[in-house]
C-alpha positions as CSV (number, residue, x, y, z in Angstrom):
1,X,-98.8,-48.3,18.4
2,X,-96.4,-45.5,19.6
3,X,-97.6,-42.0,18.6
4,X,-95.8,-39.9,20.9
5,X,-94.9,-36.4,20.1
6,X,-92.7,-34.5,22.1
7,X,-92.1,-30.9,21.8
8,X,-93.0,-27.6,19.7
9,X,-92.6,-27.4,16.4
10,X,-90.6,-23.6,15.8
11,X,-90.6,-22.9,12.1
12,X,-87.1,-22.4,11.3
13,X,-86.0,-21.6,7.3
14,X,-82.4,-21.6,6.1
15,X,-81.4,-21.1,2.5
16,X,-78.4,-23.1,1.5
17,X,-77.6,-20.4,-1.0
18,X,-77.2,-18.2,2.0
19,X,-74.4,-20.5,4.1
20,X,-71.2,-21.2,3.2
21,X,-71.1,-23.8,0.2
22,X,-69.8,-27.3,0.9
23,X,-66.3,-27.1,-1.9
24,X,-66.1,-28.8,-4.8
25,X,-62.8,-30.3,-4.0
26,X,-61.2,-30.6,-0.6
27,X,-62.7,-30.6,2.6
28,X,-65.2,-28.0,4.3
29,X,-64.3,-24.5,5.5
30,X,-62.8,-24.5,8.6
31,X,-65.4,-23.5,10.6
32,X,-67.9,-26.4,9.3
33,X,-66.4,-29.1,12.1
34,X,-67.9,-26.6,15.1
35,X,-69.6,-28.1,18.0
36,X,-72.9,-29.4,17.1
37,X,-72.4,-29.5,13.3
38,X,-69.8,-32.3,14.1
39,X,-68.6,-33.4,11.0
40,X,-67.5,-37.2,11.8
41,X,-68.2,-38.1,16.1
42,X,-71.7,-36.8,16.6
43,X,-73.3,-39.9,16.0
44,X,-69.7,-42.3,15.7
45,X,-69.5,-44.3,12.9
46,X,-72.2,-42.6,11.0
47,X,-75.2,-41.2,11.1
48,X,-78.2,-43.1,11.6
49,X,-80.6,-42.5,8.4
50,X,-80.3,-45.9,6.5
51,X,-80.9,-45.2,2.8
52,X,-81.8,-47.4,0.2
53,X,-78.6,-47.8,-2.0
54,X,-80.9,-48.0,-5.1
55,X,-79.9,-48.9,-8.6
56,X,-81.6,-48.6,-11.7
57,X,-83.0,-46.2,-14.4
58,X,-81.8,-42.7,-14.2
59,X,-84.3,-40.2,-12.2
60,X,-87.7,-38.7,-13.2
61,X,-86.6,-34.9,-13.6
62,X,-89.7,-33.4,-11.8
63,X,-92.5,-31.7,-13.5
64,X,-92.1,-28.2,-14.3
65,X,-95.0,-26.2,-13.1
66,X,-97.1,-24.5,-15.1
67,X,-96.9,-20.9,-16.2
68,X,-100.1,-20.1,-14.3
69,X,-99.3,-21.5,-10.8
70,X,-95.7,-20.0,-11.0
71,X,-97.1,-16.4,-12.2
72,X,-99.6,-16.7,-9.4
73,X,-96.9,-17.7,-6.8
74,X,-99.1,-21.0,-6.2
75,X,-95.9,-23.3,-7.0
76,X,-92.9,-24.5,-5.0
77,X,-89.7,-22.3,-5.6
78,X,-87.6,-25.5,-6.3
79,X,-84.9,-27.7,-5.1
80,X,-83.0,-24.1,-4.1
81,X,-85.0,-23.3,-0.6
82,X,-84.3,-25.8,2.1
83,X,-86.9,-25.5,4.9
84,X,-87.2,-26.4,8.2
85,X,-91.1,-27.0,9.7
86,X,-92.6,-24.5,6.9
87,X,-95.3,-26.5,5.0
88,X,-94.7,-25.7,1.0
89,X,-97.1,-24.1,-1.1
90,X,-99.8,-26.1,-2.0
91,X,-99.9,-28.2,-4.9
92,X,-101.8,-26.8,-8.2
93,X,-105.4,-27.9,-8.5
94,X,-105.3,-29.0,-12.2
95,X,-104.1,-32.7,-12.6
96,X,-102.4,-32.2,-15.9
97,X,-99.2,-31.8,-16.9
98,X,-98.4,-29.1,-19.3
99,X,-99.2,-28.5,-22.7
100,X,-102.1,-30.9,-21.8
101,X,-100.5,-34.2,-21.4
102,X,-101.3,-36.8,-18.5
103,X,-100.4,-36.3,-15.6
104,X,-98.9,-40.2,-14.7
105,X,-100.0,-39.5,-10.9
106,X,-103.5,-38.1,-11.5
107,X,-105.8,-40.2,-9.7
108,X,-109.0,-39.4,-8.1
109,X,-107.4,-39.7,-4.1
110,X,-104.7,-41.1,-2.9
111,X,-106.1,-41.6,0.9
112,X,-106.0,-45.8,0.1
113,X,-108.5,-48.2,1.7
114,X,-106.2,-50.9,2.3
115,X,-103.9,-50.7,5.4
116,X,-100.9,-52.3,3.6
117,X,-100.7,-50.5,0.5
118,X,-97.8,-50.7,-1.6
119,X,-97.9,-54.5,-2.5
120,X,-98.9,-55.0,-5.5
121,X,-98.3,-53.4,-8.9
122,X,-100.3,-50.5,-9.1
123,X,-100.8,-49.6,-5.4
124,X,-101.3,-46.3,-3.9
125,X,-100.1,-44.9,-0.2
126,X,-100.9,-41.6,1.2
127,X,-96.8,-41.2,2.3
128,X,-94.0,-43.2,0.8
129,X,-91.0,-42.8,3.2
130,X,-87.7,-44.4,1.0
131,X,-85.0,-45.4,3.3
132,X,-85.5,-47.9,7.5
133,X,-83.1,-46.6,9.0
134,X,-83.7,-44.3,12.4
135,X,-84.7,-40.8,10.3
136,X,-86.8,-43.1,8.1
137,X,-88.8,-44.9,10.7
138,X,-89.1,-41.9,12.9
139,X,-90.9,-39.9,9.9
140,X,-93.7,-43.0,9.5
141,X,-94.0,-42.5,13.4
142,X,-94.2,-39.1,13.1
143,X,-96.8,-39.3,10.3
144,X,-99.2,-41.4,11.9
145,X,-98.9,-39.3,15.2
146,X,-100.6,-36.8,13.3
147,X,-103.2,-39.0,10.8
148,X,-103.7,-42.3,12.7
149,X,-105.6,-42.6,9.6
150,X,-103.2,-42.3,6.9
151,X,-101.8,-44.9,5.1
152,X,-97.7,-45.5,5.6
153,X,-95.1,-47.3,3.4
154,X,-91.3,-47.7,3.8
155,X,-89.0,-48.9,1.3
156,X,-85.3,-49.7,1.7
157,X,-83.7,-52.0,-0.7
158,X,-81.7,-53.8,2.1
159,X,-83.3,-54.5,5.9
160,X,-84.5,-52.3,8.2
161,X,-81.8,-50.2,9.6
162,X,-79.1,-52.1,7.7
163,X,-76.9,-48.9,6.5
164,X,-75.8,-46.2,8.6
165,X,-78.0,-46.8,11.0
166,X,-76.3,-50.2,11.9
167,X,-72.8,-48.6,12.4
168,X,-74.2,-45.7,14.2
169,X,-72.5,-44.7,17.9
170,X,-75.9,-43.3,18.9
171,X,-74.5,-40.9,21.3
172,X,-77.3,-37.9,21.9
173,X,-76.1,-34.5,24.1
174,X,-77.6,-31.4,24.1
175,X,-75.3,-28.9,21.8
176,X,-75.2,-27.5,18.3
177,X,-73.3,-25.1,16.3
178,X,-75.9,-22.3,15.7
179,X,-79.7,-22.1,16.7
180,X,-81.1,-24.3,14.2
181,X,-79.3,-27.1,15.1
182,X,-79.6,-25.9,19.2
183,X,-83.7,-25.6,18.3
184,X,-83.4,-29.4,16.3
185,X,-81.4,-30.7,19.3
186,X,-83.3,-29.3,22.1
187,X,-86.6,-30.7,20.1
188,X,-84.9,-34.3,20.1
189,X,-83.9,-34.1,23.6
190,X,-87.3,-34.2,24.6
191,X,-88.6,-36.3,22.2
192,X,-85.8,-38.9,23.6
193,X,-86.6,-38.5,26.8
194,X,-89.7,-38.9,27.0
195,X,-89.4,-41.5,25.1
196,X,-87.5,-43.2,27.7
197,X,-89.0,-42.3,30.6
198,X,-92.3,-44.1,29.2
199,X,-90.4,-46.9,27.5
200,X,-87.7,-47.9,29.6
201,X,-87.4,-51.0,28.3
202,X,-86.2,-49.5,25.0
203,X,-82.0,-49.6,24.2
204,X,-81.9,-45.7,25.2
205,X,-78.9,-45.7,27.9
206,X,-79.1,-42.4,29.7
207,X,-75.0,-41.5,30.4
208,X,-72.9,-39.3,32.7
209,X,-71.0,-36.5,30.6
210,X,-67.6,-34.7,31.1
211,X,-66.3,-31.8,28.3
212,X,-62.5,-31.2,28.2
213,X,-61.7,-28.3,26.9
214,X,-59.1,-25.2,26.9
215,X,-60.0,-23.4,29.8
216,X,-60.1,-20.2,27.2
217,X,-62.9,-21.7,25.5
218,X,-65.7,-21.6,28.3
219,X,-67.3,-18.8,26.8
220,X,-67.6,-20.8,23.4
221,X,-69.0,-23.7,25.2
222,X,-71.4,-22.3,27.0
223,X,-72.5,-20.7,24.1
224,X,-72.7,-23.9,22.4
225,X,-74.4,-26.8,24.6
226,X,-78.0,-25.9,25.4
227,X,-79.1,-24.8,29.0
228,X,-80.6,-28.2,29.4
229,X,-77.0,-29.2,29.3
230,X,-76.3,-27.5,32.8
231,X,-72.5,-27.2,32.0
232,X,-70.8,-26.5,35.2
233,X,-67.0,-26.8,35.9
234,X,-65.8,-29.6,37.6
235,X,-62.4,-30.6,39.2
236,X,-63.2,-34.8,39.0
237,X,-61.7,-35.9,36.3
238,X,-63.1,-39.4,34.3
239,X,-61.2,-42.5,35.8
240,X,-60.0,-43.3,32.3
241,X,-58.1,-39.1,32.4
242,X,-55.0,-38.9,34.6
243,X,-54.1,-35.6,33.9
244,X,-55.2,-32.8,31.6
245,X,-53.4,-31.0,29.1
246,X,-52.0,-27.5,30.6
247,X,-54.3,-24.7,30.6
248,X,-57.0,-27.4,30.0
249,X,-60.3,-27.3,32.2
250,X,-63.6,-30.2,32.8
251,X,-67.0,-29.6,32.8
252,X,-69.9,-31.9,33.5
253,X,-73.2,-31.5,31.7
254,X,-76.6,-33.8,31.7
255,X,-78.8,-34.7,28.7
256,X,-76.4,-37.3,27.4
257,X,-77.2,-40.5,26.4
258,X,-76.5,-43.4,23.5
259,X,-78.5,-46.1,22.3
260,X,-78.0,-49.1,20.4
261,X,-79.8,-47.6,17.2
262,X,-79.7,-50.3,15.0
263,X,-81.6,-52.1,17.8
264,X,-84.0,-49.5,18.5
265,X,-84.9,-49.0,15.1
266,X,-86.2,-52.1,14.6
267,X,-88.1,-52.1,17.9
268,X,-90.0,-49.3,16.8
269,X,-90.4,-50.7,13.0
270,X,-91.8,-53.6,14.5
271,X,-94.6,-51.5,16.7
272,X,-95.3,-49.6,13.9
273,X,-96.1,-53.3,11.6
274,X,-99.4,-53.0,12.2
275,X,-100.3,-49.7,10.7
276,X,-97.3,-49.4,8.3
277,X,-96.5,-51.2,5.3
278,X,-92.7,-52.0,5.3
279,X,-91.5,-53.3,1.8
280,X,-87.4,-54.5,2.6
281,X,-85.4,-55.7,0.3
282,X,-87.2,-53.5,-2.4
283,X,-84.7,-50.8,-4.2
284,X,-86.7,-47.9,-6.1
285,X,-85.2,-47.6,-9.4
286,X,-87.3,-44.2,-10.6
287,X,-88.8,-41.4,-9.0
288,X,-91.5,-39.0,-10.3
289,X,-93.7,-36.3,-9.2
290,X,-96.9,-34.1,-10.8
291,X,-99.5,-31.9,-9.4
292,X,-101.8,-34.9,-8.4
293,X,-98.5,-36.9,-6.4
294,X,-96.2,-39.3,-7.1
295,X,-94.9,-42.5,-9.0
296,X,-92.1,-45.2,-7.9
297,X,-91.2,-47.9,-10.1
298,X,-89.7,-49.9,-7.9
299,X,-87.6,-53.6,-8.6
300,X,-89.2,-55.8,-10.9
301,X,-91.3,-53.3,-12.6
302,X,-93.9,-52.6,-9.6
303,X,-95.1,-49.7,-9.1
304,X,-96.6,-47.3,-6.5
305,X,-97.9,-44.4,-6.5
306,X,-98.1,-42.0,-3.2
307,X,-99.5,-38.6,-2.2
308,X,-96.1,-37.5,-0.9
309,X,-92.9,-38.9,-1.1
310,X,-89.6,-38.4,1.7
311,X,-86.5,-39.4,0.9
312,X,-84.5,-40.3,3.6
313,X,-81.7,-41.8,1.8
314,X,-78.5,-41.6,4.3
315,X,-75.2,-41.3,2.5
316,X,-76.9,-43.0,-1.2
317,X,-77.5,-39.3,-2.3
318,X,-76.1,-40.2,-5.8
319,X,-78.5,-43.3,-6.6
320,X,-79.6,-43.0,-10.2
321,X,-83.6,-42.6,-9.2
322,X,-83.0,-39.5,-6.9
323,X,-79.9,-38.3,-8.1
324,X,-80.9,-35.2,-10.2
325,X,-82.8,-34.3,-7.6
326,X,-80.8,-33.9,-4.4
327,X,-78.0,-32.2,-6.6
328,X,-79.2,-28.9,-6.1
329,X,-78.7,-29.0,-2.4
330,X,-74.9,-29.3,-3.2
331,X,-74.7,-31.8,0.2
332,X,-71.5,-34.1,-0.2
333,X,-70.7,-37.3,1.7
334,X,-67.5,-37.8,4.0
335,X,-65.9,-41.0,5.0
336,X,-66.7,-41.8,9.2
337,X,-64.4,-43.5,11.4
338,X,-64.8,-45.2,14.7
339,X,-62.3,-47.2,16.5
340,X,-63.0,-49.6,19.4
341,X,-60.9,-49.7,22.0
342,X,-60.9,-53.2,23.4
343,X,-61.1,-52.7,27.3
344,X,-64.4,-53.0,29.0
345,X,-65.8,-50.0,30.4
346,X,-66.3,-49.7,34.8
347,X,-70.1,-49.3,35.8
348,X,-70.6,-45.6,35.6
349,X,-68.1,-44.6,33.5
350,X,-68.7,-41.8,32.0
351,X,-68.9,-40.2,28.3
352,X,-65.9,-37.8,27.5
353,X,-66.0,-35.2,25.2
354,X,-63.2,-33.5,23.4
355,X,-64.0,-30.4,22.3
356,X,-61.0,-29.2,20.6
357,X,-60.5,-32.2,18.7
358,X,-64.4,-32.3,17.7
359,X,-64.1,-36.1,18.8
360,X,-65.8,-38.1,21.9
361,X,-65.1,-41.1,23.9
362,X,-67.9,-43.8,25.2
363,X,-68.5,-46.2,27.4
364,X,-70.5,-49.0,25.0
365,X,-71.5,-50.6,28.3
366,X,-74.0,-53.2,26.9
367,X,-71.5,-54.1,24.1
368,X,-68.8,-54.6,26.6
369,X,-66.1,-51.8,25.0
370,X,-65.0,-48.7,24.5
371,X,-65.7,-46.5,21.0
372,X,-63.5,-43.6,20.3
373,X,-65.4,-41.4,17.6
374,X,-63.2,-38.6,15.8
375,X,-63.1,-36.3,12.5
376,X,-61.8,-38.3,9.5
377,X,-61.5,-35.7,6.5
378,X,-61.9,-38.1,3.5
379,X,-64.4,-36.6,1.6
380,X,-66.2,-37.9,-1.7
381,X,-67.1,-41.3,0.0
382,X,-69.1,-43.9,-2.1
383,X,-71.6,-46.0,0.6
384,X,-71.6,-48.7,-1.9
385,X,-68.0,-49.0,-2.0
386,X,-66.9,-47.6,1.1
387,X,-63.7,-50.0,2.6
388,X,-65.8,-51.5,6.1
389,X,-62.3,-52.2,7.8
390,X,-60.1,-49.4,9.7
391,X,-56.7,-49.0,8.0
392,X,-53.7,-48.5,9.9
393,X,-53.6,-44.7,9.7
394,X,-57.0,-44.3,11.4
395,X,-55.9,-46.5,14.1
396,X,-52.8,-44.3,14.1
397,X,-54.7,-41.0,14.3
398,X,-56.5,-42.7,17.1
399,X,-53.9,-43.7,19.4
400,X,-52.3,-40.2,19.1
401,X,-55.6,-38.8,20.6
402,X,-55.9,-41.3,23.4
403,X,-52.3,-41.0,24.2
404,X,-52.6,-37.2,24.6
405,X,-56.4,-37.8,27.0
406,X,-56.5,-41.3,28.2
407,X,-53.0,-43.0,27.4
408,X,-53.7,-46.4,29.1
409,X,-56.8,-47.0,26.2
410,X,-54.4,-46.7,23.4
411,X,-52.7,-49.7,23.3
412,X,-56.0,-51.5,23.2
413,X,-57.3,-49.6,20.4
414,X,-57.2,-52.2,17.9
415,X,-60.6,-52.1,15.7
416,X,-63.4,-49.9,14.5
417,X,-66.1,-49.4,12.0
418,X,-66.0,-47.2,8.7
419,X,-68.9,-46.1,6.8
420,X,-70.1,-42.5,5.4
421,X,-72.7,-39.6,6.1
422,X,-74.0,-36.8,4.4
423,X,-73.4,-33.4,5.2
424,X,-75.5,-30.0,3.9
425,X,-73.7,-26.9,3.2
426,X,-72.7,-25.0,6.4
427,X,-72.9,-28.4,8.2
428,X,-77.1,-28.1,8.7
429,X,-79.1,-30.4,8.0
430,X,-81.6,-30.4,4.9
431,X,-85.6,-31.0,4.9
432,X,-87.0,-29.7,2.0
433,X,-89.3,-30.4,-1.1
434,X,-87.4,-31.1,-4.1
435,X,-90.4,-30.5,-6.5
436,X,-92.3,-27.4,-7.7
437,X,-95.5,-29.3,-6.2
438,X,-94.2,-29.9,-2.9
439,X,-94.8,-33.9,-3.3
440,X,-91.2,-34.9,-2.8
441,X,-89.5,-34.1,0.5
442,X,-85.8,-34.9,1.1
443,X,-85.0,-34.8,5.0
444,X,-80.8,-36.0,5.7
445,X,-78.0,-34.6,5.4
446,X,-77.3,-34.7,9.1
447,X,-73.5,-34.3,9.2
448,X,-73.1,-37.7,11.9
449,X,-76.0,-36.4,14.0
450,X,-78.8,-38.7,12.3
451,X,-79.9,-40.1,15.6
452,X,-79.1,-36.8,17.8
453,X,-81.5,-35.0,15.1
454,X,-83.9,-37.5,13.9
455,X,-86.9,-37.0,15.9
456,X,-86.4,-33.2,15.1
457,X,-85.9,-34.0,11.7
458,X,-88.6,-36.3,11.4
459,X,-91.1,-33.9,12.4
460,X,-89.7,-30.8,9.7
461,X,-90.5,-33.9,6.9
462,X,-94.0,-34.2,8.1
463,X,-94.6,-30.3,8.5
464,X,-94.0,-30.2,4.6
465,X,-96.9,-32.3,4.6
466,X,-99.8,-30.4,3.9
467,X,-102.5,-32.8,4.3
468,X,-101.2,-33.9,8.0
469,X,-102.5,-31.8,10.6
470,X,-100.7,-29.9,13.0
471,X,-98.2,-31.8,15.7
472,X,-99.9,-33.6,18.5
473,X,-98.7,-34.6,22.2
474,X,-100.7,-38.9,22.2
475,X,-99.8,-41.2,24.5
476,X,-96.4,-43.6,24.0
């Protein structure tokens, strides 16, 4: 079983309150779409955190905590605090709810003896992760790196990696907008290649990378991609760029790569079958949390009751069982357009970033095309109704871009994929506990950088973990 941990764990903490707020109406300040935030081509199609799209009852409002662990400072501040790798207070020691009623959770332990927990009615599992797609499967990983011990289960009402994580790009490179996301991406950049140096068998496609950009805007770049990056100027342009714009300049960097995500995801699901319970195909139609952990009804009546809870839901951040919830973070969900451009790519064809655009081309080698990725400012998008097919504008807006960079791959521009993502306010992604007892984690709102982040990610959900020890390197 893969338990590999790669990199350190550097507490970070951001405040939502504190960044600029996501508008009610309309699309994101202007300075939202920067390098690294990305909102639409940093993963292509979407980002790759499959959620569970469920449907049901309305949400279990969590517990409030009680006067005497809030006076003391011994309870979580709330929804309002989103925190990257700071484990939240711990929860109170009494195992009622206030004013003396039950707490539904309370149970002597919730370590379980069984290794498949969350079958039947009643069971109990030391984490509940809900939603398979990459961010999802990479938190049970992450989990188990740290408590080989502990007992894992993963819900997702459809299969494993069926959502976003199935129409993601899966390009990785080594930028971001502002030093948290240069920390989360520098933290995934090893995590992924390690990963591939020990599993090279795995659908992780190391990839040549050019950056065109105004010429004025070195400064900005180099600011931007991390030193791992190695940007350096270059006078090759890619076969598939005659010419560049004027005042227009090329640099090459390393640390790209892509994957086939949906494909990797299940790979690792499927090493991970032996220790982790994975429940497809099951929606979870109520979630709620007390001092002693928490309870999911899930379809059919089951239900199952976990010492912590992450919520990896993708775009479904308004399902009815989590929906009360995840409205504090004020995150909103943007429509995410990809087109494929119908010509295959030449061995060692490169990926081509456009930085003023905020969009990126790539060679899909083992899929035989070419994906053009670029911002698509449709916000308010429903997963669940979300129109699969590209519409003639996008393939409009697309052509336009390829005529003005690589005018021979226009006219073959002729398809695509649509879905959504989630974004967080100031276009950062959100790990934080949603409950006053720290039992309920949400980790998402990647902004179309679910795979770049998710190993980073991953391990922020688990640090809010208090049971789980402290990161550890393990063999792959």
């Amino acid at each position: 079983m893969p338990t590999n941990r790669t990199g350190t764990c550097h507490p970070l903490t951001t405040d939502p309150e504190a960044t600029p707020a996501i508008p009610e109406t309309g699309p994101p300040a202007a300075t939202e779409p920067a390098p690294g935030a990305a909102p639409g081509p940093a993963d292509g199609a979407a980002a790759a955190a499959t959620g569970p799209s469920a449907s049901g009852a309305t949400a279990t409002a969590p517990v409030p905590a009680p006067a005497a662990a809030a006076a003391s400072g011994g309870a979580a501040a709330g929804p309002s605090a989103t925190t990257f790798g700071t484990k939240a207070p711990g929860p109170a020691a009494a195992v009622s709810a206030p004013g003396g009623a039950a707490d539904p959770t309370a149970a002597p332990a919730y370590r379980t003896t069984a290794r498949h927990a969350g079958g039947p009615d009643g069971a109990r599992t030391d984490v509940a992760v809900v939603g398979a797609g990459i961010l999802g499967v990479l938190v049970a990983r992450e989990v188990l790196s740290r408590d080989p011990s502990a007992t894992v289960t993963v819900l997702d009402r459809d299969m494993i990696g069926s959502g976003a994580t199935r129409r993601s790009a899966g390009l990785h490179f080594p930028r971001g907008a502002d030093e948290t996301l240069r920390s989360l991406a520098a933290e995934s950049e090893r995590f992924y290649a390690d990963l591939h140096t020990a599993r090279p068998d795995l659908p992780v496609h190391p990839l040549a990378m050019t950056v065109l950009a105004p010429e004025s805007a070195e400064e900005a770049l180099r600011e931007t991609y991390l030193p791992e990056a190695k940007l350096r100027w270059t006078g090759e342009l890619p076969p598939c760029v005659p010419a560049l714009p004027k005042g227009f300049g090329a640099w090459e960097g390393d640390g790209c790569q892509y994957a086939d995500v949906h494909a990797l995801t299940q790979l690792l699901a499927a090493e991970l079958r032996p220790a982790v319970s994975f429940r497809e195909g099951v929606a979870v139609e109520t979630v709620a949390a007390g001092p002693g952990g928490a309870r999911l009804t899930l379809t059919g009546g089951a239900t199952l009751t976990a010492g912590h809870v992450v919520l990896a839901p993708g775009p479904w951040l308004a399902e009815p069982a989590w929906r009360e919830l995840v409205a504090p973070l004020r995150a909103r969900v943007k429509k995410v357009v990809a087109l494929h451009v119908e010509t295959p790519p030449a061995p060692g064809d490169r990926a081509v970033v456009l930085h003023e655009e905020d969009a990126f081309l790539l060679p899909l080698h083992h899929r035989g095309h070419w994906l053009l990725s670029y911002t698509c400012p449709e916000w308010d998008a429903d997963p669940a109704t979300v129109e699969p097919a590209v519409t003639t504008a996008h393939l409009r807006e697309g052509r336009a871009l390829l005529t003005r960079y690589a005018p021979a791959l226009a006219a073959h521009c002729r398809s695509g994929r649509v879905f959504c993502d989630a974004y967080g306010p100031g276009g950062r992604p959100l790990v934080t506990a949603l409950d006053p007892y720290g039992r309920l984690v949400f980790a998402g709102a990647a902004g179309g950088s679910g795979y770049r982040l998710a190993p980073a990610l991953a391990a922020r959900a688990a640090d809010l973990i208090p049971s789980l020890p402290s990161p550890r390197k393990a063999t792959t």
